[in-house]
Structure formats: C-alpha cells, structure tokens
N, C-alpha and C positions, 0 to 999 in steps of 0.2 A: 504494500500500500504506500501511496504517496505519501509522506509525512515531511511540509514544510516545521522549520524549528521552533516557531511559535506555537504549533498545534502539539505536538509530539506528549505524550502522557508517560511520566516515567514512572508512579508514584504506583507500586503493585496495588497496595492495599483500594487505591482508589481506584483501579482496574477491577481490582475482586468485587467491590462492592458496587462496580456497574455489572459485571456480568450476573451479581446474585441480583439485582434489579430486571433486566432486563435480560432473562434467560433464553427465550426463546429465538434462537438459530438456524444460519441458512449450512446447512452441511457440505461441501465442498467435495467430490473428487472426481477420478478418471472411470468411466464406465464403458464400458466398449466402445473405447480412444474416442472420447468425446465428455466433455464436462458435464458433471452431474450434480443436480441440486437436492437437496432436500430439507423441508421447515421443520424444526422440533426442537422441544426442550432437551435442555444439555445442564447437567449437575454438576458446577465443579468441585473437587475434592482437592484444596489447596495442601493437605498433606502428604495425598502423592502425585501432587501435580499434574493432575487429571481430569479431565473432563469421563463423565458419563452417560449413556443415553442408549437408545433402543428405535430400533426401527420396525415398522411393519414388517413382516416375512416374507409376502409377496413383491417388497418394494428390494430390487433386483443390486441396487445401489452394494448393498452385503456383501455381498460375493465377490468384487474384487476389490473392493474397500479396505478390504484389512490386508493388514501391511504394507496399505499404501499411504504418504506420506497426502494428510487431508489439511483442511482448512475449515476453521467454524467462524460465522461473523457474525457478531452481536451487533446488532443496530439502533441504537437509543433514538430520542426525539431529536424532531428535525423540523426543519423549516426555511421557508423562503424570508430574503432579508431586500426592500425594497431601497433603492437608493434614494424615495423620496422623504426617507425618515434620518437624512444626515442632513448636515447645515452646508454640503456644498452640491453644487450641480456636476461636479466631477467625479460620478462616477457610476457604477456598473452594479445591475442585481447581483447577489449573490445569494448563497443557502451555507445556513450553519446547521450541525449534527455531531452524532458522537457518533462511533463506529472504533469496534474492539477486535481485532483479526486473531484468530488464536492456530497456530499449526502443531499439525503434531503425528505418530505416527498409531495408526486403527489397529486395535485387536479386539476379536468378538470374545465374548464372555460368555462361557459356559456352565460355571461354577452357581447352583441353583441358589446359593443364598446371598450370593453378591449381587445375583439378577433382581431377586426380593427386596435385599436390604436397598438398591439404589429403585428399584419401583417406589418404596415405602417412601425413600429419603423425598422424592418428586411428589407423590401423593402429601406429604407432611409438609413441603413448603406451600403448595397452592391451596390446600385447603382451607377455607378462615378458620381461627384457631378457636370459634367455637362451633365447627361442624362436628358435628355426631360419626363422623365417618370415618373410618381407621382401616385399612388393608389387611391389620390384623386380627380384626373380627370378621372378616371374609371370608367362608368354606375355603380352606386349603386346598381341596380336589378342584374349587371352581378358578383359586387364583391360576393353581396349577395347569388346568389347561389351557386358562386365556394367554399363559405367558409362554406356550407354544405356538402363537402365533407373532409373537415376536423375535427378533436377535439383537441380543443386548451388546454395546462393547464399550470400549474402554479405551478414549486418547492421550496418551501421554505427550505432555504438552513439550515441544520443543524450541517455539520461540513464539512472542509476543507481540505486537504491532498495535499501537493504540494511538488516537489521533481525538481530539474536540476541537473540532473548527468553530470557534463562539467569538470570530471576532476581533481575537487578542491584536490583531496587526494594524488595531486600529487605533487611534486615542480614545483616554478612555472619556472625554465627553460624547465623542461618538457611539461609543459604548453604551453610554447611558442613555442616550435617544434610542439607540435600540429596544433595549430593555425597557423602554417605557412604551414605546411602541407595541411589541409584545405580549406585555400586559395587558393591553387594552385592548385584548380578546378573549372569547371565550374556546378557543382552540387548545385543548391540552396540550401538544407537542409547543405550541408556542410561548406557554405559559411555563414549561418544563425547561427551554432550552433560555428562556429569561431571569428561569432558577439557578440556572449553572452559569450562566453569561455572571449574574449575582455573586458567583461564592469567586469565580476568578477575582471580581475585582476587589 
C-alpha cells in the first residue's frame, strides 16, 4: 500500500485497536492465477500474532489459500472531503479513510477445539453482552455438524501496513474547517472520521 509519511501509522496498539473495531475483512489471495476476494470477520490473537477466521466450505478460495502468502484489509470510515470547506480556492476534492493491510502466510485449522474456541471467541465479541446467547449452551452434535461446513484457518501475521489519510498534510486551521464541516452531518462514517481527524490534532 501506498503510504505517504504523514499518513503512515506506527503505533501497534493503535493498529490492534482499529482492527478489534472494525473487524470485518476483504480476504486476499491467488485462486486459479487470478485474484480472489472474500468479506469476513477475522479475530486477531495479538499473542500469537495471528489472525483467525473461517470460510464457507463450498467457497473454493480454501484450497489453494493455505500456504499461500495472503493479504487481509480492514477498512474503517471514510469519506469525501470537498475543497469548498477550506479558506482557499486552490484546491482539489479529496477522500480521507483509514485502511489497515495485514499479510501473512494461510494455514487451515483442523484441531476441533481451536475451530470452537475461535467460533466462540467471534460469537463473544459481536454479541451484546446482555444477549442470552452462548455457543456453549448449543447441542454439541448441532454445533458439530454446522462446523463441517466450514474451514477454519489461521494467518500468521508477517508484516503490517497501516495508513489514516485525515488530512494531517494540511494546517491544522484547515483541519479544523474540516472537522466542523463533518460534523455537521448526520452520516456516521463522517462523523467517525471527524472523531479521528479530532484525536490527531
């Protein structure tokens, strides 16, 4: 990914904490020599520096995915930035976003209670924490067989790539016209990415 030095995000923990936000990924890799996508949540396990996740069975992507060297892209809030919200006439739309690349290299997971415990781990984060719902009180024979129609794997992470375009190569009165601009809609991503534009400055 392109990362000019203003945007460039070094700061891990602030990485971990956009990916445990905004978890849901485009899956990356080479499927019969041609690129292939796929959307799904992905768990990361920062202490074995890993991502987790699971695919359909019938989604073919599996099959020569593992061991090969993939890519996941988290993509946070975004948005168009109009040049009529700066104090000069010099100058060009643009669109600020966050966007987090993660590579790494695919191994399917066989092992039945790794497949369970990272099923649970994703059940346990999206559920409100006062649903009734638990994977654990699930007929084992029923989890059991629906987790045959998936294949779980495991990327071990190899290198990083994180970028927030919000702006910074601007001054920050400009800055601040944006961010008020921003706010003064009711569009979440625009309100999201006035939040962050917010903590830079």
């Amino acid at each position: 990914m392109y990362i000019p030095k203003h945007f460039k995000i070094d700061d891990e923990e602030v990485i971990y904490d956009f990916i445990e936000n905004y978890g849901f990924a485009t899956l990356f890799s080479q499927h019969k020599g041609e690129p292939y996508a796929t959307h799904l949540p992905l768990m990361l396990n920062k202490s074995e520096n890993a991502l987790y996740g699971h695919f359909s069975r019938p989604n073919e992507q599996w099959k020569d995915a593992a061991n090969q060297q993939v890519l996941a892209v988290f993509q946070g809030p975004h948005c168009y930035i109009s040049p009529t919200w700066y104090e000069t006439t010099k100058a060009v739309p643009t669109w600020n976003y966050v966007s987090i690349h993660l590579y790494g290299k695919m191994e399917i997971v066989e092992d039945r209670k790794v497949i369970f415990d990272s099923l649970n781990d994703l059940v346990n984060k999206y559920e409100s924490p006062d649903s009734p719902y638990n994977l654990n009180d699930v007929e084992p024979s029923f989890v059991e067989g629906m987790s045959k129609g998936i294949v779980a794997f495991r990327i071990k992470i190899t290198k990083i790539e994180a970028k927030a375009k919000l702006s910074q190569n601007h001054p920050v009165e400009r800055q601040e016209l944006i961010i008020k601009h921003l706010e003064n809609t009711s569009q979440q991503d625009n309100i999201q990415v006035a939040s962050l534009m917010k903590k830079n400055l």
